[in-house]
C-alpha positions in Angstrom: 86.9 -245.5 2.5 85.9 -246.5 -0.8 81.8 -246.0 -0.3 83.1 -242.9 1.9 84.5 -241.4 -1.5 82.0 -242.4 -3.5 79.2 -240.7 -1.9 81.3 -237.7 -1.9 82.0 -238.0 -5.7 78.3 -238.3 -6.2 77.4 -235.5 -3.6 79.8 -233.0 -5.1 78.6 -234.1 -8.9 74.7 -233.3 -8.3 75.7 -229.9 -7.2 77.5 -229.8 -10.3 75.1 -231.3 -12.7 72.7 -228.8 -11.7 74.5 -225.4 -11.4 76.9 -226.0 -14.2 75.6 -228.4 -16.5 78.2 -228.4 -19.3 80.7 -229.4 -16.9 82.4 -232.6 -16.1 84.5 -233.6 -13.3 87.7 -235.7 -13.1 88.6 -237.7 -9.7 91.0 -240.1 -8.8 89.8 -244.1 -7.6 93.0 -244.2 -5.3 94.7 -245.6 -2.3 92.5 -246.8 0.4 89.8 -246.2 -2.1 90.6 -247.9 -5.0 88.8 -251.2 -3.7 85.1 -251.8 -4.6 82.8 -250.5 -2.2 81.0 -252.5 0.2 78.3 -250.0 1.4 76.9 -248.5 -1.6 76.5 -249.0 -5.5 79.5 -248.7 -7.6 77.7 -246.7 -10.0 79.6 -243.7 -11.0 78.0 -240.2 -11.7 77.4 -239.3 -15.2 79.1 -236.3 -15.4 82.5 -237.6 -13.6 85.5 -239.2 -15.3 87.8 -241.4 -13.1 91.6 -242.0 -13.2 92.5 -245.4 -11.4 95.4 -246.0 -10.1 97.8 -248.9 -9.8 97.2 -250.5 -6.0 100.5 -253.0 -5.3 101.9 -251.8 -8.3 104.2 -249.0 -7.5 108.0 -249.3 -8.0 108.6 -253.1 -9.1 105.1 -254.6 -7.0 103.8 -256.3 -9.9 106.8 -258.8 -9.5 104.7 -260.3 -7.0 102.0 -263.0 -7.9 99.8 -261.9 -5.4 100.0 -258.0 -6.0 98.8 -259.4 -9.6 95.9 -261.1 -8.7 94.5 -258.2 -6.5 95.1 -255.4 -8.8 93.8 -257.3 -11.5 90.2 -258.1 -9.4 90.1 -254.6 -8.6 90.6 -253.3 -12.7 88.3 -255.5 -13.5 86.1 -255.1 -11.0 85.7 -250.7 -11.4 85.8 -251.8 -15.6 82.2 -252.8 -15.0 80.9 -249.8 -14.4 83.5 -247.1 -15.6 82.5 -244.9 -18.6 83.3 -244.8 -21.7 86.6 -242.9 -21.2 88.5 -243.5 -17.9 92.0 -243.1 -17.3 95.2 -245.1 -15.3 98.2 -243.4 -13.6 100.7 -245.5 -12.4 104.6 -246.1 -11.9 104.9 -249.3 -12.2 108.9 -249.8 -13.3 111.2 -247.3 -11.4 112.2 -246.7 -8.1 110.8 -242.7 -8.3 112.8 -242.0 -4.8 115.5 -243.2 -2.2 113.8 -244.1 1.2 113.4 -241.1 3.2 114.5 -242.1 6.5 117.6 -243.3 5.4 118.6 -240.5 3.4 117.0 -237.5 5.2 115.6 -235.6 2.0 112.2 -235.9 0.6 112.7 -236.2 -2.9 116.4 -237.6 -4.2 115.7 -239.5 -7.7 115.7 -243.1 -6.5 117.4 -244.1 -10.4 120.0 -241.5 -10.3 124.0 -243.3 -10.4 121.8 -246.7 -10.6 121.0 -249.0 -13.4 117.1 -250.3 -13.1 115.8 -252.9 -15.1 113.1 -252.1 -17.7 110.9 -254.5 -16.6 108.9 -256.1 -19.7 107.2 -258.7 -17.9 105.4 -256.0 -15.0 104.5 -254.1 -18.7 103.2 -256.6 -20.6 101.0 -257.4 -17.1 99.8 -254.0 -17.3 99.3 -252.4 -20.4 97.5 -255.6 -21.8 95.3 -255.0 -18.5 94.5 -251.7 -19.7 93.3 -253.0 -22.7 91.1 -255.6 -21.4 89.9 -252.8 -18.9 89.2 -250.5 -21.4 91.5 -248.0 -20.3 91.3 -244.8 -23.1 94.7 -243.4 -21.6 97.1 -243.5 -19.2 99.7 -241.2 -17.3 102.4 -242.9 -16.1 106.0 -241.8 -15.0 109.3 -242.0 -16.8 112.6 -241.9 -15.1 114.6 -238.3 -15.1 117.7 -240.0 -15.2 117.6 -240.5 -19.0 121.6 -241.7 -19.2 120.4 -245.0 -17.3 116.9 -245.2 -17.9 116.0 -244.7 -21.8 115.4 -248.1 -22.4 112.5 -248.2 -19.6 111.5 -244.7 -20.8 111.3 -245.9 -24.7 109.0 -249.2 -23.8 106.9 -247.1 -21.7 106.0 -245.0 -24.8 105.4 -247.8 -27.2 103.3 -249.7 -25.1 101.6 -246.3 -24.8 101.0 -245.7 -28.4 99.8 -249.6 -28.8 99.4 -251.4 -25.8 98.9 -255.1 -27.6 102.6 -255.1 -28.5 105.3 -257.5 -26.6 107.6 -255.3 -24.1 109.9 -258.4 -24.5 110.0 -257.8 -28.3 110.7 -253.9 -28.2 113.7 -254.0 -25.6 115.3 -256.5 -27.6 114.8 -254.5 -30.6 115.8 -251.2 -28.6 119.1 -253.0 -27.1 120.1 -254.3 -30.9 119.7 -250.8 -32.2 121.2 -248.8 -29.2 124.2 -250.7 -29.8 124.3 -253.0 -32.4 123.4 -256.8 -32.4 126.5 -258.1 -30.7 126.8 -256.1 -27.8 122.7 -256.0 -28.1 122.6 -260.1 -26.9 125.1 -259.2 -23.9 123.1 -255.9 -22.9 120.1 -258.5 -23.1 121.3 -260.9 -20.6 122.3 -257.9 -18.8 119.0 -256.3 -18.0 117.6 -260.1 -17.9 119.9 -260.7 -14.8 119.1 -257.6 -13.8 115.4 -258.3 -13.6 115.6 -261.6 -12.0 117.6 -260.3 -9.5 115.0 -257.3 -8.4 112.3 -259.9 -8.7 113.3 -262.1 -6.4 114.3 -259.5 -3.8 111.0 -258.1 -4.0 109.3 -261.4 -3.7 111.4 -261.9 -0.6 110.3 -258.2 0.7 107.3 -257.4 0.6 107.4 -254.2 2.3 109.4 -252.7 -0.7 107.2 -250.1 -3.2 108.7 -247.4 -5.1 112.0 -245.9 -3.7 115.9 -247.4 -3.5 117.4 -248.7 0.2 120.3 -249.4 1.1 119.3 -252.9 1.8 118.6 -252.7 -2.2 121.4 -251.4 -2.7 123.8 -254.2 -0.6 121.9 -257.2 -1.5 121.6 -256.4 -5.2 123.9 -253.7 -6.1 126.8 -254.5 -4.0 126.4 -259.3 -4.3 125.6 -258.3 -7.6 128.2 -255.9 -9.2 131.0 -258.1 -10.1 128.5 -259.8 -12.4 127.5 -256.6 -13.9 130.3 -255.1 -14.5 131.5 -258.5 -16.5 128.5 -258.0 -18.7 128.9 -254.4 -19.5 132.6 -254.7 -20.3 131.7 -258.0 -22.3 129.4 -255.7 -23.9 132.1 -252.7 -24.7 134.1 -255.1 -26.4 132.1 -256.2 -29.2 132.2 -254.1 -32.8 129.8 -250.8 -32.7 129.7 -247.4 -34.0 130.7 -244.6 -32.4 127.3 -243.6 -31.3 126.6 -246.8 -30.0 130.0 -246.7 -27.9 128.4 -242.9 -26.3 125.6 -244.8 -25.3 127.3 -247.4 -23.6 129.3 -245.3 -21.8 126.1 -243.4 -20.8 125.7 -247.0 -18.6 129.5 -247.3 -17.8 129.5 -243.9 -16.2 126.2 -245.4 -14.3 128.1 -247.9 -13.2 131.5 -246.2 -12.6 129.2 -243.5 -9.7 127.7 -246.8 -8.2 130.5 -248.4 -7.8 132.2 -245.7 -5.8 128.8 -245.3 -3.5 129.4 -248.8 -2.7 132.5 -248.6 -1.9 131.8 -245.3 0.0 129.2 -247.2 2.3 131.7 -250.5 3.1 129.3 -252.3 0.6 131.9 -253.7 -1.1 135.5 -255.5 -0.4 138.2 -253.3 0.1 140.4 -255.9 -1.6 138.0 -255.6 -4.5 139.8 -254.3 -7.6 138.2 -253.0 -10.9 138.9 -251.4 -14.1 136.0 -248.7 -13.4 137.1 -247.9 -9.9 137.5 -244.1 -9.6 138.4 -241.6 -7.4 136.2 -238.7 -5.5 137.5 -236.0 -8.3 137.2 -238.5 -11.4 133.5 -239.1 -10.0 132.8 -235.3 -9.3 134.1 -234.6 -13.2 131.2 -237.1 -14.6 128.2 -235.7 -11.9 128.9 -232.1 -13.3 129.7 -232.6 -17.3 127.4 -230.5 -19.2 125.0 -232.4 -21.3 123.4 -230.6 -23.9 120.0 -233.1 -24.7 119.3 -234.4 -20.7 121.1 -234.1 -17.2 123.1 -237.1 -16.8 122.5 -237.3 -13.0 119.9 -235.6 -12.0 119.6 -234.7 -8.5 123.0 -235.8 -7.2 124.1 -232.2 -7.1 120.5 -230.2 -7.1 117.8 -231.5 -4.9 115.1 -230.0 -6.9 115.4 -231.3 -10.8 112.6 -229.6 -12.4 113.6 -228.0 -15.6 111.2 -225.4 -15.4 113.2 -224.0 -12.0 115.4 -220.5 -13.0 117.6 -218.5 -10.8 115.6 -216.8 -8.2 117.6 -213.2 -6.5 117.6 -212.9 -3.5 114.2 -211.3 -2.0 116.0 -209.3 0.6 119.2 -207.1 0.6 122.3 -207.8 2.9 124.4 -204.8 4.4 127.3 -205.0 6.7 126.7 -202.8 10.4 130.4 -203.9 13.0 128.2 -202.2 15.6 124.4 -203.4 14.6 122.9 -205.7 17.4 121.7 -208.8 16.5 118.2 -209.5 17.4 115.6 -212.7 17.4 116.8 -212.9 13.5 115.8 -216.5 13.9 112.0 -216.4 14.4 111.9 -213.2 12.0 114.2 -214.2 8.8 113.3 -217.2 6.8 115.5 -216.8 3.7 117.8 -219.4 5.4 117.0 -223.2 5.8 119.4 -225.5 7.7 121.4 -226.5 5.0 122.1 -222.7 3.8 125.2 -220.5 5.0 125.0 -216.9 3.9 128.8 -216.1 2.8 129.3 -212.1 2.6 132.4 -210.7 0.8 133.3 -207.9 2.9 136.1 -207.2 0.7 137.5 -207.9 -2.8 139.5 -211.0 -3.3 139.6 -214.9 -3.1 137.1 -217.0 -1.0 138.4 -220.3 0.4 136.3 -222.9 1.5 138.2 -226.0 2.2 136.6 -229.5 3.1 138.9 -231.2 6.1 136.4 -234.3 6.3 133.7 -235.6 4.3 131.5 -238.9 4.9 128.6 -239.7 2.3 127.7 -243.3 2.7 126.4 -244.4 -0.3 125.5 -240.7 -1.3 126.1 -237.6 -3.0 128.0 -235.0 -0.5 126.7 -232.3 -2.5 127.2 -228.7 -2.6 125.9 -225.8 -4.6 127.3 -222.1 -4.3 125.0 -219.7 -5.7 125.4 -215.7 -6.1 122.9 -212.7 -5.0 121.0 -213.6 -8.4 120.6 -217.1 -7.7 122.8 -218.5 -10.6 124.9 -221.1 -9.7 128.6 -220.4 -9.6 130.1 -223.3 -8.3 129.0 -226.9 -7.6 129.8 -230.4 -7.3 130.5 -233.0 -4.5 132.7 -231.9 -1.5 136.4 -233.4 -1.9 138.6 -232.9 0.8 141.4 -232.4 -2.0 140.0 -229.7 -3.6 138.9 -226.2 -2.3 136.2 -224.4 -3.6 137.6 -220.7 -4.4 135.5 -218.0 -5.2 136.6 -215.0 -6.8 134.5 -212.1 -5.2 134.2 -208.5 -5.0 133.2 -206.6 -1.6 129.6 -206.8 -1.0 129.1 -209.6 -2.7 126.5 -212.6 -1.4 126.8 -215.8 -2.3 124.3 -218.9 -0.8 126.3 -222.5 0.1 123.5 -225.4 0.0 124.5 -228.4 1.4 121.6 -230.8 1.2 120.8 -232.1 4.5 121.3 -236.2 3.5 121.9 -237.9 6.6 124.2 -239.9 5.9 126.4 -237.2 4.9 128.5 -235.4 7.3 131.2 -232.9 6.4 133.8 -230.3 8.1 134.2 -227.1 5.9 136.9 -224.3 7.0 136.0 -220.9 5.4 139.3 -219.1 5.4 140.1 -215.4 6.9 136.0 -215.1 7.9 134.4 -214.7 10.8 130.5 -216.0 12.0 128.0 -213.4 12.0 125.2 -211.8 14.2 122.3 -210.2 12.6 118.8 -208.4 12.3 116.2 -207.9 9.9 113.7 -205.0 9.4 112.5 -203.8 6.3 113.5 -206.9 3.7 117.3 -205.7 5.3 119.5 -208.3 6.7 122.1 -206.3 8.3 125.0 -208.3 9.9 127.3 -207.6 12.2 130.2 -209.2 14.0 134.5 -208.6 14.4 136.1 -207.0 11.8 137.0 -209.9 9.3 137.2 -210.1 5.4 134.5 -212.6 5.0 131.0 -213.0 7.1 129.5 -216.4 7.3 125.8 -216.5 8.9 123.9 -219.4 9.8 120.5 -219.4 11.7 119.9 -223.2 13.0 116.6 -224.9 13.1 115.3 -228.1 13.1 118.4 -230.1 12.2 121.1 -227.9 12.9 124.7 -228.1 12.5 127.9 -226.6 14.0 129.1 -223.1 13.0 131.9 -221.9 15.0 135.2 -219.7 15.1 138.8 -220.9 15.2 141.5 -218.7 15.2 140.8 -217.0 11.5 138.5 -219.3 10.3 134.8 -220.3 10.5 134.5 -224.0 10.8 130.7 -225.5 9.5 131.1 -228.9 10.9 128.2 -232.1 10.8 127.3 -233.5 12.9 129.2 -231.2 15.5 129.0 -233.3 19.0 132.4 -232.2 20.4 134.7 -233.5 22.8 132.7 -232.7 26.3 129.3 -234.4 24.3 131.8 -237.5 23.7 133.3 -237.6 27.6 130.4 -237.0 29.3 127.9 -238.7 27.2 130.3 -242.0 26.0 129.2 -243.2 22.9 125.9 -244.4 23.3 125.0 -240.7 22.4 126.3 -240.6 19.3 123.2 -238.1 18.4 123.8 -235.6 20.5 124.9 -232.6 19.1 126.5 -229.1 21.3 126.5 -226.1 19.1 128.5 -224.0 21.6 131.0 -224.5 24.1 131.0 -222.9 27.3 132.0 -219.5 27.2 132.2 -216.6 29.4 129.3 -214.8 29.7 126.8 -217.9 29.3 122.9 -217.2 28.9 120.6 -219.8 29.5 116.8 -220.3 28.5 114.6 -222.8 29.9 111.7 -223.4 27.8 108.9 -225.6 28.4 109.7 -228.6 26.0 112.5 -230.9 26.4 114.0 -233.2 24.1 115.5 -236.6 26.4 118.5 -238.8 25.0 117.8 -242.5 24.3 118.5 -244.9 27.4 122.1 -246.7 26.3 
């Protein structure tokens, strides 16, 4: 791959050179092709500047000896040849993402309601590297999640802005100063437990990179807490300002939301008893406090944490039709993913949405309500002791996102509504259904859930299996989900693809 990329660097730069000769081009050395190659000369075109990234690195890699020794051969290796300015991009001390498969989402903050350790060692390794390597810069991540990760995020910049200095130094300096000497040497110890413990458990795993597991967070978080929690408190105890005591907390909130996840997930004893055990409405009060200088847990409510993102209306308008028929809405109207339900106000008053079960595992059962502008109007995590109300006026449209973790399942009963059909033509959703104060629509696709009328209410239940799935089936089909019940009047469709249930 590497000679591959090589030549195609080389290729691309000679039509370059001679139809724009002024220019330069930038590439990455990357992946599969950030080894030397073997087929042609390493020799880089003139008018190309690389940016090489960190191979084994990722995450906390470099805690492995032999991750070391490979990415140092290969820095010192492309060093031979590079130019006088080349670049690195790395992450090499944050876990940027939870594991996919276990979470269902692409991209939930792997540091959010976590404490990671800083890592000095992996950035003395690499930034001393650089310099050997003559690196001229670097880009390298930071973590979001700035209540539990500025000390990471300040040695990152130093060794940035002078790469010779001693990451060991500067987060003892850093811990003294965020709060005071005293509880400085217990912090210390803290984050060097902390990264002895992730160092052997990625020595013991090798398949591990950059993004949280549960395994992570049993065998670290969970064998590990009662020790952390000793430290922190030890910490809190000892004589510091008042600003130094906000900063603390910033961790003890960290450790307060982790906590409950592990208890949420059966990581932890149920006899376990602590003095920052909380409860699903104390936790929901400390994922949505406002925080003027940086979220405080980013992603836990909103999926997507960019700070550049602003309210976006609705592109299409919704209108209410009792005798409109619905039509192939699904294949036609795409302003809906699987984790959206459309809520129409028919009429002026209260909305109820009450949550009769919720499961999270160790994460966030999240829930944003937005309006027809796209600002946010109510949010948090769902708590089966408190409603979400909504104060609307008729025609009013308001957009429930429930991200689609797996390990979250949930039963929501939207009061005095009904589910609704509908069409769209002409950037119109028109819905239609029995007469009711409030419309819920949902349009299913690849993982859907169950939407479904009882008596008055619309229940929005995940998964949804039901009781004939769970007789007929037994529970070696736990997966199986039926949206409907038989009814009168049942249509089938027969389609060419078939989907086939696990043998037991």
């Amino acid at each position: 791959m590497s000679s591959l990329v090589l030549k195609w660097y080389h290729d691309v730069a000679q039509i370059v050179a001679k139809e724009y000769p002024q220019g330069r081009l930038a590439g990455y050395i990357y992946s599969s092709y950030v080894f030397p190659p073997t087929k042609i000369s390493m020799k880089l075109p003139d008018n190309f500047t690389p940016v090489i990234c960190g191979i084994g690195t990722y995450g906390y890699g470099l805690y492995r000896p032999e991750n070391q020794k490979q990415w140092k051969y290969v820095m010192d290796s492309w060093a031979k040849v590079a130019p006088q300015n080349w670049y690195y991009y790395d992450l090499p001390n944050q876990l940027l993402r939870q594991l996919q498969p276990e979470i269902g989402e692409a991209n939930f903050p792997g540091s959010t309601g976590s404490i990671t350790p800083a890592a000095p060692d992996i950035l003395n390794t690499v930034f001393h590297q650089l310099v050997k390597s003559r690196i001229k810069g670097s880009y390298i991540y930071g973590v979001p999640s700035w209540s539990n990760g500025a000390l990471g995020n300040y040695l990152l910049a130093k060794m940035e802005w002078d790469p010779t200095q001693n990451a060991e130094d500067l987060q003892r300096e850093w811990l003294n100063r965020a709060y005071g000497t005293d509880a400085g040497k217990v912090m210390e110890q803290f984050y060097t437990e902390l990264n002895g413990w992730f160092r052997d458990y990625y020595e013991q795993h090798s398949d591990l990179s950059y993004k949280l597991t549960l395994g992570m967070m049993k065998d670290i978080y969970a064998a590990r807490y009662p020790e952390m929690e000793k430290l922190l408190l030890q910490a809190k105890s000892q004589p510091m300002t008042e600003i130094q005591q906000q900063r603390l907390q910033l961790l003890e909130n960290n450790l307060i939301v982790m906590q409950w996840r592990l208890r949420n997930a059966g990581f932890l004893p149920a006899s376990f008893t602590s003095p920052l055990q909380r409860n699903d409405a104390q936790v929901n009060a400390l994922l949505t406090a406002d925080n003027a200088d940086f979220p405080l847990f980013p992603g836990a409510i909103k999926s997507e944490v960019a700070s550049w993102n602003r309210p976006q209306p609705l592109s299409y308008k919704v209108q209410l039709d009792s005798v409109a028929k619905a039509d192939d809405t699904k294949s036609t109207f795409t302003g809906l993913d699987d984790n959206e339900f459309l809520i129409y106000a028919a009429k002026s008053g209260e909305i109820r949405i009450t949550p009769k079960m919720v499961a999270s595992g160790a994460y966030f059962p999240s829930y944003e309500l937005t309006n027809q502008l796209g600002q946010t109007v109510s949010s948090g995590i769902l708590n089966t002791a408190v409603p979400i109300m909504i104060s609307a006026k008729a025609g009013d449209i308001y957009i429930l996102k429930i991200p689609s973790r797996k390990a979250v399942n949930y039963q929501l009963q939207v009061e005095n509504a009904a589910v609704a059909d509908a069409s769209f033509a002409d950037k119109t959703l028109t819905l239609s259904g029995k007469t009711a104060p409030v419309y819920v629509l949902y349009i299913p696709r690849a993982a859907p859930v169950g939407v479904m009328e009882d008596e008055n209410s619309v229940l929005i239940k995940k998964p949804y299996s039901g009781a004939m799935a769970s007789k007929i089936m037994g529970v070696n089909y736990s997966d199986v989900r039926v949206l409907n019940t038989f009814e009168e009047n049942l249509r089938l469709k027969l389609t060419s693809k078939m989907n086939y249930c696990k043998r037991a």
